[in-house]
ZAMARGU-4260 file (C-alpha; in steps of 0.2 Angstrom, whole numbers, plus 5000, padded with zeros to 4 digits):
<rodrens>
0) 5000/5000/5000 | 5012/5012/5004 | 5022/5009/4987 | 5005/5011/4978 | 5004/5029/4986
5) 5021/5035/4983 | 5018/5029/4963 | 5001/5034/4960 | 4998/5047/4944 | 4995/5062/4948
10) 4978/5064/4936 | 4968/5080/4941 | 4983/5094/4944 | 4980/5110/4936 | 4992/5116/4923
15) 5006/5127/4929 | 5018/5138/4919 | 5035/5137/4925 | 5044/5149/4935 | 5050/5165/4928
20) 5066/5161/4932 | 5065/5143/4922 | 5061/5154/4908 | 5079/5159/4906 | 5075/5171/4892
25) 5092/5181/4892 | 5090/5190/4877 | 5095/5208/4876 | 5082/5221/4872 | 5066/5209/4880
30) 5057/5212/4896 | 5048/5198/4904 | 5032/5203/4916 | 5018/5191/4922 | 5002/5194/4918
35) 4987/5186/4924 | 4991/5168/4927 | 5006/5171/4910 | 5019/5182/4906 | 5018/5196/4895
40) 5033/5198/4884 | 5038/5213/4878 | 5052/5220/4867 | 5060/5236/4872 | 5063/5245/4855
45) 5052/5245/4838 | 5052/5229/4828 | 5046/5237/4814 | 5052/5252/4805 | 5034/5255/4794
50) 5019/5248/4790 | 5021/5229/4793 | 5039/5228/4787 | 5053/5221/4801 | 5070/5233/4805
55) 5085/5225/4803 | 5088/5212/4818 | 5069/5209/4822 | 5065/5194/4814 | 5083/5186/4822
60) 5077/5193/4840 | 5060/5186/4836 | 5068/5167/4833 | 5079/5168/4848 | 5062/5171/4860
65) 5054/5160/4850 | 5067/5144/4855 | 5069/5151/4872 | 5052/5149/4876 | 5052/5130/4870
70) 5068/5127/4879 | 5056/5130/4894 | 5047/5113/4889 | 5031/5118/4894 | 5013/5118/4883
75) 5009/5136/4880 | 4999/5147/4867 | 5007/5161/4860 | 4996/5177/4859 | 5004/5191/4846
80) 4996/5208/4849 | 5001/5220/4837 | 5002/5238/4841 | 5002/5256/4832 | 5001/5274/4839
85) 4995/5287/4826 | 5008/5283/4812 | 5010/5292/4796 | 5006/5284/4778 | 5021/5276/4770
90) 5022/5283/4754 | 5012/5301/4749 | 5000/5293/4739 | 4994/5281/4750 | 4981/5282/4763
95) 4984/5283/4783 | 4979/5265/4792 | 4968/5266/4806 | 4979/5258/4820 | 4969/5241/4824
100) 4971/5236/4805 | 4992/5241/4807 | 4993/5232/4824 | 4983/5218/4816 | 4995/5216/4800
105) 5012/5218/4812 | 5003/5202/4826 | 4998/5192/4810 | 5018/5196/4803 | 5026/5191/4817
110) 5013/5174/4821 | 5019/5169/4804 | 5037/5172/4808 | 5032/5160/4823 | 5023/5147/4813
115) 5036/5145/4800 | 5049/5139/4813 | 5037/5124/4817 | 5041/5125/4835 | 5022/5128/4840
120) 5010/5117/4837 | 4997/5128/4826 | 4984/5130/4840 | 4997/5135/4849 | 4997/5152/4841
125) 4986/5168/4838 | 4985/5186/4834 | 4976/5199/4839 | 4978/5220/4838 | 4981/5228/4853
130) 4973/5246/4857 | 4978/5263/4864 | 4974/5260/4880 | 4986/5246/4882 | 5001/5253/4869
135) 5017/5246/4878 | 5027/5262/4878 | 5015/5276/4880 | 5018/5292/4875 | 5034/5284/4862
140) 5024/5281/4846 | 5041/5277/4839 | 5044/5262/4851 | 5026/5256/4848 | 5029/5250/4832
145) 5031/5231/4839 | 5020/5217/4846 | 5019/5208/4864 | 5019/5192/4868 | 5006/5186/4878
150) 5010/5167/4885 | 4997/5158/4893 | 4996/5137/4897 | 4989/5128/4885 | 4976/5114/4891
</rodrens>
């Protein structure tokens, strides 16, 4: 009986994200916060210089979080929030994006960034625009020309 308790499987426990510290994500220019049962992941500088269109270094910055966060071994979903704060039109000619359809196109850039490494399993990942009340460097319209992370435990 008492080798039968020690060895039982555990069955009902609830899913748990690991640590922040087990994260080990010690990538410069990447903040770390937890949010809501998750983490919110958030990149200290622009990842995009216009429109939907990656500065030089993003996408490598973007594949280094990515294969941290599976080094952690844990089932999560991804959430990608895209974010923009009043920008300008590209090009003369062309007419200004309101900022959930720019935020939109820089969450779904990035998730397909994500996808294409084939780390995630696809219901793993989703996108989504974020809004002005939630721009991660208020007040820096420069700066908001990036996405967030939003890591949660997937069940």
């Amino acid at each position: 009986e008492s080798y039968a308790n020690n060895n039982q499987l555990v069955t009902n426990s609830t899913a748990t994200l690991p640590s922040l510290s087990s994260l080990n994500l010690s990538l410069d220019g990447i903040s770390v916060q937890p949010q809501s049962g998750g983490w919110s992941i958030r990149f200290d500088s622009a990842l995009f210089d216009r429109d939907d269109h990656l500065k030089i270094g993003s996408k490598s910055l973007i594949e280094a979080l990515a294969k941290a966060l599976v080094r952690t071994q844990e089932k999560i979903h991804v959430q990608v929030v895209g974010y923009a704060d009043n920008e300008p039109p590209t090009w003369p000619w062309s007419k200004p994006m309101n900022d959930a359809k720019l935020g939109q196109l820089r969450a779904d850039r990035v998730k397909a960034i994500l996808a294409r490494l084939s780390l995630f399993p696809s219901n793993a990942l989703s996108s989504t625009n974020g809004t002005s009340a939630d721009l991660p460097h208020p007040g820096d319209s420069r700066r908001n020309r990036t996405v967030v992370l939003r890591i949660s435990a997937q069940f």
